[in-house]
C-alpha positions in Angstrom: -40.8 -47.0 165.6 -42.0 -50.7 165.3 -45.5 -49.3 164.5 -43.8 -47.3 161.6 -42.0 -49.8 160.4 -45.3 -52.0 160.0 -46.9 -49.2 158.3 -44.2 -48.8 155.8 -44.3 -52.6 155.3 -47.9 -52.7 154.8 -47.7 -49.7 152.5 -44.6 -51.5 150.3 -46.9 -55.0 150.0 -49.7 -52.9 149.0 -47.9 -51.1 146.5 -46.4 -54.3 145.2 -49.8 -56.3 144.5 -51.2 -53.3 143.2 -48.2 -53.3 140.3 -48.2 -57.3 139.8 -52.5 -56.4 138.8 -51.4 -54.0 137.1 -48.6 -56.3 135.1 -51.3 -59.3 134.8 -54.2 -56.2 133.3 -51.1 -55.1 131.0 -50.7 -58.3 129.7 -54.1 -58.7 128.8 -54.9 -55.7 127.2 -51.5 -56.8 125.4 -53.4 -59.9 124.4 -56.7 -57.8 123.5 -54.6 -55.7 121.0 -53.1 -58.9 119.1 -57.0 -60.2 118.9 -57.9 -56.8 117.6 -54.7 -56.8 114.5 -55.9 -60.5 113.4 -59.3 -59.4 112.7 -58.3 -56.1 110.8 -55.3 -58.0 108.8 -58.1 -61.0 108.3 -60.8 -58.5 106.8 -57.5 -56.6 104.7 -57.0 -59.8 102.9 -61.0 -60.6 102.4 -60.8 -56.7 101.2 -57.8 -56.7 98.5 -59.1 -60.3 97.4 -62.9 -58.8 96.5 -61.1 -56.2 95.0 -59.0 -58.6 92.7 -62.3 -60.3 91.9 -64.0 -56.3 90.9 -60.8 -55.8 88.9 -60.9 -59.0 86.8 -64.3 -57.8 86.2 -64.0 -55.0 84.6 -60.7 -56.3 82.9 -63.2 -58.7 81.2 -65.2 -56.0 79.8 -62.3 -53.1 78.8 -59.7 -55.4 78.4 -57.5 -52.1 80.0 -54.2 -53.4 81.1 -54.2 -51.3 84.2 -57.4 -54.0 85.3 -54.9 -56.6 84.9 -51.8 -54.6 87.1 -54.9 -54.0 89.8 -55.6 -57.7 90.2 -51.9 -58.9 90.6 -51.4 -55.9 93.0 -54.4 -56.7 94.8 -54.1 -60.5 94.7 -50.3 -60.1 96.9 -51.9 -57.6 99.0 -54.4 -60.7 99.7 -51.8 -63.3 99.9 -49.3 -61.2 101.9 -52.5 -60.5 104.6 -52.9 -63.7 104.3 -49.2 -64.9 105.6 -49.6 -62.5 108.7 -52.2 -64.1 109.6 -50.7 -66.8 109.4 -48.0 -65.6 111.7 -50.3 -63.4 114.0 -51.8 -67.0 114.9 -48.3 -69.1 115.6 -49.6 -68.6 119.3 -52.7 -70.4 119.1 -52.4 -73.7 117.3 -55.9 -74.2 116.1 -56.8 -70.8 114.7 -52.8 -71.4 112.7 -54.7 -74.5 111.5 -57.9 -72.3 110.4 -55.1 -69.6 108.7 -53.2 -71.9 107.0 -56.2 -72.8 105.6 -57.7 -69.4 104.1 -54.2 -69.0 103.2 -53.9 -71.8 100.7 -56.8 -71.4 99.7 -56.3 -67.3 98.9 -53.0 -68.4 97.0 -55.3 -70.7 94.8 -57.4 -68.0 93.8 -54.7 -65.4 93.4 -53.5 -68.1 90.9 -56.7 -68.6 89.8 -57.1 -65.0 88.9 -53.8 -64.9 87.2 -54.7 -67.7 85.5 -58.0 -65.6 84.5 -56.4 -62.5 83.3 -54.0 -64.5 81.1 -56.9 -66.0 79.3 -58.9 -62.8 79.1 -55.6 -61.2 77.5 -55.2 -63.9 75.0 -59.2 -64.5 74.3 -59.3 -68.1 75.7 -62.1 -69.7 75.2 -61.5 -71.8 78.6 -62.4 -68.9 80.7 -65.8 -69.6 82.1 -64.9 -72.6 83.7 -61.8 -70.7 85.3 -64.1 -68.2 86.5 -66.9 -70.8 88.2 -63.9 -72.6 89.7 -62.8 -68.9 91.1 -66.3 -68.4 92.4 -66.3 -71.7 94.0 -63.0 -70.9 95.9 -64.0 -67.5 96.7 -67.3 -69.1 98.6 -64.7 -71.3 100.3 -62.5 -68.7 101.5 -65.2 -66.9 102.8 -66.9 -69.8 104.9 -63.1 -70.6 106.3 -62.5 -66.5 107.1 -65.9 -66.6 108.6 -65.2 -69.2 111.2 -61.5 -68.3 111.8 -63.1 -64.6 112.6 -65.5 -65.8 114.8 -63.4 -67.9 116.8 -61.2 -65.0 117.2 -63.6 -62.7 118.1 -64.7 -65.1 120.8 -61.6 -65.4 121.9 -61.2 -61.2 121.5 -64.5 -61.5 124.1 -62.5 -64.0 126.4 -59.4 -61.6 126.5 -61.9 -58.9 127.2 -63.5 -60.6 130.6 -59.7 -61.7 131.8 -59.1 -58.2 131.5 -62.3 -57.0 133.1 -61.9 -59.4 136.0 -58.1 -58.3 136.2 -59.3 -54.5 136.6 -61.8 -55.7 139.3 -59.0 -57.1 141.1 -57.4 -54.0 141.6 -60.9 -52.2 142.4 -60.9 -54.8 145.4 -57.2 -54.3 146.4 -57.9 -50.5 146.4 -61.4 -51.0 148.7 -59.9 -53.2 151.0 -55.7 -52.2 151.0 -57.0 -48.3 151.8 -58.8 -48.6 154.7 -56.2 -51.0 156.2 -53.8 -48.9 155.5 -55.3 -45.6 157.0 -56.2 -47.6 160.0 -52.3 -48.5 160.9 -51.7 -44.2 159.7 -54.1 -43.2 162.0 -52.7 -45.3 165.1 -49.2 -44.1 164.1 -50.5 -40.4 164.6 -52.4 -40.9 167.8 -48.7 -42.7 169.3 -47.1 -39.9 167.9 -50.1 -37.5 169.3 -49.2 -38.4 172.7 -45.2 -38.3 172.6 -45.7 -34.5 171.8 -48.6 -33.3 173.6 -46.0 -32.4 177.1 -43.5 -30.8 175.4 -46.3 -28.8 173.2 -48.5 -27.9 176.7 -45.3 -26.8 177.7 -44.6 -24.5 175.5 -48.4 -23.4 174.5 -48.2 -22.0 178.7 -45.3 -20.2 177.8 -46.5 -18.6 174.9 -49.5 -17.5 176.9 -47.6 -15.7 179.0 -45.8 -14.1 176.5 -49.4 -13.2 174.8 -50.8 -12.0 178.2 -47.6 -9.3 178.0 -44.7 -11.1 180.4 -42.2 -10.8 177.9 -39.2 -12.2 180.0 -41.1 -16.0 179.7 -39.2 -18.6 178.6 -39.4 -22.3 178.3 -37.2 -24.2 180.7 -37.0 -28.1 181.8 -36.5 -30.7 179.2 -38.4 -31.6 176.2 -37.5 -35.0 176.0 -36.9 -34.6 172.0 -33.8 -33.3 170.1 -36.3 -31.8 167.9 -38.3 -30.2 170.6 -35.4 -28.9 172.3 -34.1 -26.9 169.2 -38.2 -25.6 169.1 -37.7 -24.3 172.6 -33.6 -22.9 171.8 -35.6 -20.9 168.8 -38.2 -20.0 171.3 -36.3 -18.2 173.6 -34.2 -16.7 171.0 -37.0 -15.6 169.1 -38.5 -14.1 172.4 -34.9 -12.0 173.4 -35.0 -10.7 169.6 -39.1 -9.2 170.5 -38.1 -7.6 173.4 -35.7 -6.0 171.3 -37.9 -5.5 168.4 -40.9 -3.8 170.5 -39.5 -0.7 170.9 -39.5 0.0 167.1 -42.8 -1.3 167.2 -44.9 1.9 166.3 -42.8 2.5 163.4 -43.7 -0.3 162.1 -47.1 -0.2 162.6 -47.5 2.8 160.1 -45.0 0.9 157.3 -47.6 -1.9 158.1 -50.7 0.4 157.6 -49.5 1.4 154.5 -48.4 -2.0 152.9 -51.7 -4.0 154.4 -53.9 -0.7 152.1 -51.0 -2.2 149.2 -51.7 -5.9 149.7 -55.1 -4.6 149.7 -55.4 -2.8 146.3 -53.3 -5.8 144.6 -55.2 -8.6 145.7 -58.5 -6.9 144.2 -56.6 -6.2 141.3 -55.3 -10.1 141.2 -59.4 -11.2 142.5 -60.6 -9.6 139.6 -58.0 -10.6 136.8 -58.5 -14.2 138.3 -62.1 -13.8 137.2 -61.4 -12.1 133.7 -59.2 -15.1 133.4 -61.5 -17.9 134.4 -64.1 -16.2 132.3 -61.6 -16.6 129.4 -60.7 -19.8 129.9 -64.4 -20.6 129.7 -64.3 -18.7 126.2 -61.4 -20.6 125.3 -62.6 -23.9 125.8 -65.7 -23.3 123.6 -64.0 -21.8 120.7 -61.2 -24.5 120.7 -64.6 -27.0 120.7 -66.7 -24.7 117.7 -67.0 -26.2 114.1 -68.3 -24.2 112.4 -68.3 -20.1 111.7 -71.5 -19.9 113.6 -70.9 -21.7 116.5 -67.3 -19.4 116.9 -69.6 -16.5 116.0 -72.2 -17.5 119.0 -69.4 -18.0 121.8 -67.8 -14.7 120.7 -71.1 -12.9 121.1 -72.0 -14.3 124.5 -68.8 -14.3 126.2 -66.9 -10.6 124.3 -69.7 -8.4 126.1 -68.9 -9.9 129.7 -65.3 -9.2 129.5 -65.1 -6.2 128.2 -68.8 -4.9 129.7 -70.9 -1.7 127.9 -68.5 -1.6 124.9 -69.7 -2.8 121.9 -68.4 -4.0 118.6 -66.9 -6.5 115.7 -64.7 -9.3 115.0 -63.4 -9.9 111.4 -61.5 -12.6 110.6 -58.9 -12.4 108.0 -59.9 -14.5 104.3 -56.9 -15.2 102.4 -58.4 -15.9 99.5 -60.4 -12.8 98.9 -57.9 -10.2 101.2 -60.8 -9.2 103.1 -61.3 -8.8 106.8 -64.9 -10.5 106.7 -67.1 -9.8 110.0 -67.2 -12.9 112.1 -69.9 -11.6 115.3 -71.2 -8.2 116.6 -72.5 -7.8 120.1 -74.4 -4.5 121.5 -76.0 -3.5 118.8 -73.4 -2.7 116.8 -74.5 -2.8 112.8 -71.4 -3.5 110.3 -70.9 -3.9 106.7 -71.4 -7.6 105.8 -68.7 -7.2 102.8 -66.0 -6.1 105.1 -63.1 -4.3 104.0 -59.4 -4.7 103.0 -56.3 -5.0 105.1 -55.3 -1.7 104.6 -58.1 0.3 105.5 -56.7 -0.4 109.4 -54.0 1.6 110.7 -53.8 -1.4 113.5 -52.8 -3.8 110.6 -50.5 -1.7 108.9 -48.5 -0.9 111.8 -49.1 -4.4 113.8 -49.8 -2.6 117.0 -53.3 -1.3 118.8 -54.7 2.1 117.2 -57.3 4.0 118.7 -58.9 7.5 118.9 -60.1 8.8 122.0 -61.7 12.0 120.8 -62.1 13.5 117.2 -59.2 14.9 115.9 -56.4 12.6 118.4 -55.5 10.4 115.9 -55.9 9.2 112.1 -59.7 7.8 111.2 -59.3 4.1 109.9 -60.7 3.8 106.5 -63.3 0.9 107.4 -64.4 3.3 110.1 -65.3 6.3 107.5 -66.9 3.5 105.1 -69.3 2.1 107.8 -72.6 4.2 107.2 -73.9 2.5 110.8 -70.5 3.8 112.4 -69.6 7.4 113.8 -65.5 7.9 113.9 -65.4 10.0 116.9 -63.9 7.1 119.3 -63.0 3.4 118.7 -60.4 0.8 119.3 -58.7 -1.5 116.7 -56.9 -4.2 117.9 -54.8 -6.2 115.6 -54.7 -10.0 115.9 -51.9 -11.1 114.9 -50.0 -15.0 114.7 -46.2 -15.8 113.9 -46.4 -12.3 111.7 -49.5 -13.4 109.9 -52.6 -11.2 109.8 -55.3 -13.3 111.2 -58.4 -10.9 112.4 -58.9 -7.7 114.2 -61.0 -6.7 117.1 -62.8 -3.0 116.7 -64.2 -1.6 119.6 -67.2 1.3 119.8 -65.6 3.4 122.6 -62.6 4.3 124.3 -60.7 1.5 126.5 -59.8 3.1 130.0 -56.7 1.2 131.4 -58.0 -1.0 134.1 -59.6 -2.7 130.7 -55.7 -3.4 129.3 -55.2 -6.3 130.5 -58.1 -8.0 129.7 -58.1 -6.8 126.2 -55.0 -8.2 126.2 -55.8 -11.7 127.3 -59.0 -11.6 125.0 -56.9 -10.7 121.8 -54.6 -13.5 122.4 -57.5 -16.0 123.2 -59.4 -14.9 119.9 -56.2 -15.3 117.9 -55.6 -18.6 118.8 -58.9 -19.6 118.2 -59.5 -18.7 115.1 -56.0 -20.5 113.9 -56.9 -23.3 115.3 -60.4 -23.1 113.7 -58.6 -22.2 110.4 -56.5 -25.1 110.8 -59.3 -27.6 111.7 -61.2 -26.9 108.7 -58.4 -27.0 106.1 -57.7 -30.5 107.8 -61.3 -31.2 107.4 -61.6 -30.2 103.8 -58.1 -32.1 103.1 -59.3 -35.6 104.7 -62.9 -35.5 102.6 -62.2 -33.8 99.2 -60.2 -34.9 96.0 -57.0 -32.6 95.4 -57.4 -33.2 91.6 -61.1 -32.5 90.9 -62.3 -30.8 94.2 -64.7 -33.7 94.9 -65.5 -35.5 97.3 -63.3 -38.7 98.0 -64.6 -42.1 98.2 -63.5 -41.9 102.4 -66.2 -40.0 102.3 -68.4 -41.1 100.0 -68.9 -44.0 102.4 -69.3 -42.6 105.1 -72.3 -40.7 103.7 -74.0 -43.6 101.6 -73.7 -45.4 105.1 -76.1 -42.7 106.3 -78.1 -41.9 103.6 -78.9 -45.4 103.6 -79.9 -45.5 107.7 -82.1 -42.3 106.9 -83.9 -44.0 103.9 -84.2 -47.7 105.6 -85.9 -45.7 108.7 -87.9 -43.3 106.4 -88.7 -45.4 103.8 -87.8 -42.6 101.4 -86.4 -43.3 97.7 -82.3 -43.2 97.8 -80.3 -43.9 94.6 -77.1 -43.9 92.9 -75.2 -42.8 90.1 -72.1 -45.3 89.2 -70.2 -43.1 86.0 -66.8 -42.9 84.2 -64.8 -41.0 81.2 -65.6 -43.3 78.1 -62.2 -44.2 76.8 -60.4 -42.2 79.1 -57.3 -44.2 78.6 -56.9 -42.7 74.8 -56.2 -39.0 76.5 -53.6 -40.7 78.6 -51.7 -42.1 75.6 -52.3 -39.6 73.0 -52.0 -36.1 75.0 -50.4 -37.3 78.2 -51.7 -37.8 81.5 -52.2 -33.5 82.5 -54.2 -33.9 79.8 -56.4 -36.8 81.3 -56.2 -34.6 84.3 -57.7 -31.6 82.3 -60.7 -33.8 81.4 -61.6 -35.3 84.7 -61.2 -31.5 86.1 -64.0 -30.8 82.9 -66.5 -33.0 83.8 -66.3 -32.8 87.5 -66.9 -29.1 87.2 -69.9 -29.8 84.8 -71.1 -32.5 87.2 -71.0 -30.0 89.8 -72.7 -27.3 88.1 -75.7 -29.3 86.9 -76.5 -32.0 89.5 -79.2 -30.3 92.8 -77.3 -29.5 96.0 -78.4 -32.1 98.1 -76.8 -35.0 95.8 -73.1 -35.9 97.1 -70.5 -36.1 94.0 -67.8 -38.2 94.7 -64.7 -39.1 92.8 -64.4 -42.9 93.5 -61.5 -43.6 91.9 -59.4 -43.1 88.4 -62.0 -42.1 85.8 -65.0 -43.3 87.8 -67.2 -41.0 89.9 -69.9 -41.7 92.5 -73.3 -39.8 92.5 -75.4 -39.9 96.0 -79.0 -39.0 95.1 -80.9 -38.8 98.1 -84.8 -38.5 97.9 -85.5 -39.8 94.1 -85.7 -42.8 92.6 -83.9 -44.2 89.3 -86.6 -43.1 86.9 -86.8 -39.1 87.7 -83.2 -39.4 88.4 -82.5 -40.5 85.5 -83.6 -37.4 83.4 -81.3 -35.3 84.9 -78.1 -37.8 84.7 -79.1 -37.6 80.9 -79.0 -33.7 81.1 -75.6 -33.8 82.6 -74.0 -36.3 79.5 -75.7 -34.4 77.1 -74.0 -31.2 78.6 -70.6 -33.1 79.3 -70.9 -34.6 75.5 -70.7 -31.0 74.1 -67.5 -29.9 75.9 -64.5 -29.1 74.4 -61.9 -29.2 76.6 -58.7 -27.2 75.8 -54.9 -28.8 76.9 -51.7 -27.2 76.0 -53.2 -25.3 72.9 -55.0 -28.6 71.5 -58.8 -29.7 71.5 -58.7 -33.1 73.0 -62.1 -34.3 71.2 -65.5 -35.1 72.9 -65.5 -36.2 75.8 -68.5 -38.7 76.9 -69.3 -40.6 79.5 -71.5 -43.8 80.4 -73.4 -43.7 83.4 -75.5 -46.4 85.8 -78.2 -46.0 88.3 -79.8 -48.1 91.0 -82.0 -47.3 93.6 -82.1 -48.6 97.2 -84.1 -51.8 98.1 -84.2 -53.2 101.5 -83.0 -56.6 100.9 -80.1 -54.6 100.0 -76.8 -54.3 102.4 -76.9 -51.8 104.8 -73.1 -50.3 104.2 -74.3 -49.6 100.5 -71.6 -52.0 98.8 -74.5 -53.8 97.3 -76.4 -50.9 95.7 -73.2 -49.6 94.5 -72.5 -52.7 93.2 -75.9 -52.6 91.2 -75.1 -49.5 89.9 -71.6 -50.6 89.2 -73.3 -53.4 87.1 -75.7 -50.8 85.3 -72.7 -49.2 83.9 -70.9 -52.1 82.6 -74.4 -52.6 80.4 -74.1 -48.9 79.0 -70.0 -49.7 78.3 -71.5 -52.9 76.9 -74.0 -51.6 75.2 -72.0 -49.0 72.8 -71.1 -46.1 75.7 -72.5 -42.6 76.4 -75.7 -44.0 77.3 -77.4 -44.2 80.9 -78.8 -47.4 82.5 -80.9 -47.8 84.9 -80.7 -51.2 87.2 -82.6 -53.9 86.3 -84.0 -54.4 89.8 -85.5 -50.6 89.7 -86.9 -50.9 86.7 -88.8 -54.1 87.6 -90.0 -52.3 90.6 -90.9 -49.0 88.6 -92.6 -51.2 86.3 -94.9 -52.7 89.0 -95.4 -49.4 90.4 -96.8 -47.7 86.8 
């Protein structure tokens, strides 16, 4: 009992250092996380104020007052980033200092802006020296962000190797508390070993008389244990109940004969569905994991053929845009139409349950069966595949399933169903996260996220790489005169026309409003430029229709720069020379394209 009870106090002062690590490792990651919100609210504000800036911009050049709305918005997103910074950092004194800092000094430009856009509103002459001021206090608030985010970031790294020394901590108490602690377990059994091992030879002699056939052996004497002794009551009880049972003892040998050949059958039955089903869960895994139609096409024809074995055939999946049950993946040399067929050319669609003929002339011929010139309708299986009521595929079968094969067509079908929901539903979620609702474009999310590679893959190929910077000359005069569906109706014009005319490979992008984003890999501005004037020609002569009315030309100006190594490498400053380029063509009497400066210097050199 004493050895117990110092196993049990061992085990509770283990278990209690163990959760005071784990507090101290809480705490830090705690600490980690705060580090981790003042550097993404720090860049926020450095963000919204550089958008301010790009907004004042081209309020100085369109004199639109939506510019002017964008930098007021933009400037109190930057000042409200700023404040919680400012109050992220009330726990560390001298990085407060450092953000009550950046935070005057991104209220003076926010001021400093306003005081911009008032001027460019009322043509003051004043405004270049507003606007060198501005620059000289953006430079300022960046060289104060930069330090504050470095020291945080060092102190980010600090948090970092508290935590990792914390976690180490615990690795120690586990190396060193375990083997401790199984030490004092295993003296505890070998006490407890040798309080049991008389009573237990005791009985173990008993029950070897009783298995040597001297039934009236019993176990007498005491046993030193409560527990023991009701162990040796049960014994002899037991043994009075066998003497009685023996004489029905060759009945029950044949009832035992004939459940053993039971247990038999079943637990081949449950050896082999326990295969079908780790097979399946195999196939599962892998079509939960496929992105694409030919990946879920390529598990489908590896793992169909093992489960269901010498039975070839199809998957179509259900398109709901076209009606059509479209072939997915064959296996066994099974040949099917490519343009599949509708819905109700299945009888297992139309009545939501399996249909199948066995022979010719058992049952009514699907019509998809008849069509199939590679097909012969004497015997197949259709299996619908079904989810909350909603057609989503069916599974046809060259032959006749025999019904040992049920169950694991059963289990197949609802593992294929899944799948392709959740394939269905990945992809819409996909197409919803990187494409413009409006104009069926590309986003500017994503837009990003491929300049940012295009630019890797030209930096390590040293291939050309430019960009198209564009937007709907005067689009604010649809807006006011036909209403804003009918802005909607132009943007939807020329992003159709931009689609149909630029190559494949180039990424169209709606980056915002009016303004759209070309990604040009491969060419430089010169050849690209050719085609960009081909596309405003052809958006120049379209007449787009709203509401029974013509709403004029349309045109549109356009910029283009091309990549330069001295350039940044998450593409903000080639987009920003392109941006530029198109300011010259708006500046220069719209409906034009310009080419960047820099690439025509370089072009220049090259000729």
């Amino acid at each position: 009992m004493i050895l117990c009870g110092m196993v049990c106090a061992v085990l509770v002062l283990f278990g209690g250092l163990l959760l005071e690590e784990a507090a101290q490792m809480h705490s830090s990651l705690s600490w980690v996380s705060h580090s981790a919100e003042v550097l993404k609210t720090a860049n926020q504000a450095l963000g919204h104020l550089r958008a301010a800036e790009s907004a004042q911009r081209a309020y100085l050049l369109n004199h639109e007052p939506e510019q002017a709305k964008l930098i007021e918005s933009e400037s109190q997103q930057a000042r409200r980033s700023a404040a919680t910074i400012a109050w992220l950092t009330l726990d560390n004194p001298s990085q407060n200092a450092r953000a009550q800092n950046v935070r005057a000094l991104i209220d003076d430009r926010a001021a400093n802006l306003h005081q911009s856009s008032e001027q460019i509103r009322q043509r003051d002459p004043a405004e270049p020296a507003t606007s060198a001021r501005g620059h000289f206090i953006m430079l300022l608030v960046e060289a104060r962000l930069g330090d504050f985010l470095t020291e945080e970031r060092m102190l980010s790294n600090s948090r970092m190797a508290t935590a990792g020394s914390r976690l180490d901590g615990i690795r120690w108490l586990v190396v060193g508390g375990v083997p401790i602690t199984m030490l004092l377990i295993v003296l505890m059994g070998l006490v407890l070993i040798r309080r049991i091992r008389r009573p237990v030879e005791a009985m173990m002699a008993v029950m070897s008389q009783l298995g040597a056939g001297d039934r009236s052996a019993r176990i007498e004497g005491a046993m030193r244990s409560e527990e023991f002794e009701r162990l040796a009551q049960g014994y002899n009880a037991m043994a009075d109940e066998l003497s009685v049972a023996v004489a029905d003892q060759n009945h029950s040998e044949e009832r035992l004969r004939i459940a053993n050949l039971e247990l038999s059958r079943n637990s081949e039955e449950l050896r082999e569905r326990g295969e079908v089903i780790e097979l399946l869960g195999g196939m599962a895994h892998r079509m939960q994991a496929a992105r694409t139609d030919e990946e879920l096409a390529s598990v489908i024809r590896v793992f169909v053929p093992r489960v269901l074995t010498d039975m070839p055939g199809a998957l179509y999946a259900h398109n709901n845009s076209r009606n059509l049950l479209v072939p997915i993946a064959a296996w066994g040399g099974l040949e099917v139409e490519s343009s599949g067929f509708a819905p109700d050319q299945c009888w297992a669609l139309r009545r939501g349950q399996s249909h199948f003929v066995i022979e010719p002339g058992s049952d009514i011929v699907c019509a998809h069966v008849l069509n199939n010139p590679h097909d012969q309708p004497d015997h197949y299986h259709c299996e619908p595949l079904l989810a909350g009521g909603e057609v989503i595929g069916v599974l046809y079968l060259k032959g006749v399933v025999q019904a040992e094969n049920r169950f694991r067509l059963t289990v197949l079908t609802e593992n294929i169903a899944s799948a392709l929901v959740n394939h269905r539903l990945q992809r819409g979620l996909r197409e919803q996260t990187i494409r413009d609702p409006l104009t069926g474009l590309f986003n500017r999310r994503y837009m990003e996220e491929t300049l940012a590679l295009e630019v890797a893959r030209a930096s390590r190929s040293k291939s050309a790489l430019s960009l198209v910077m564009c937007d709907v000359d005067h689009f604010k005069r649809y807006n006011d005169e036909f209403g804003h569906d009918a802005g909607d109706a132009v943007l939807q014009a020329v992003s159709a026309e931009m689609r149909a005319r630029f190559r494949d490979g180039d990424v169209i992008c709606r980056f915002g409003g009016e303004e759209f984003t070309i990604i040009a890999p491969g060419t430089n501005a010169a050849t690209l430029s050719n085609r960009v004037n081909m596309v405003r020609q052809a958006i120049s002569e379209l007449a787009v229709h709203h509401a029974g009315r013509t709403l004029g030309t349309v045109t549109m100006s356009f910029g283009i720069a091309t990549w330069e190594d001295s350039m940044e490498r998450d593409g903000s400053t080639l987009i920003s020379a392109a941006d530029a380029a198109l300011y010259r063509s708006k500046r220069d009497g719209r409906n034009r394209v310009t080419i960047d400066k820099r690439a025509e210097v370089e072009e220049g050199q090259e000729a």
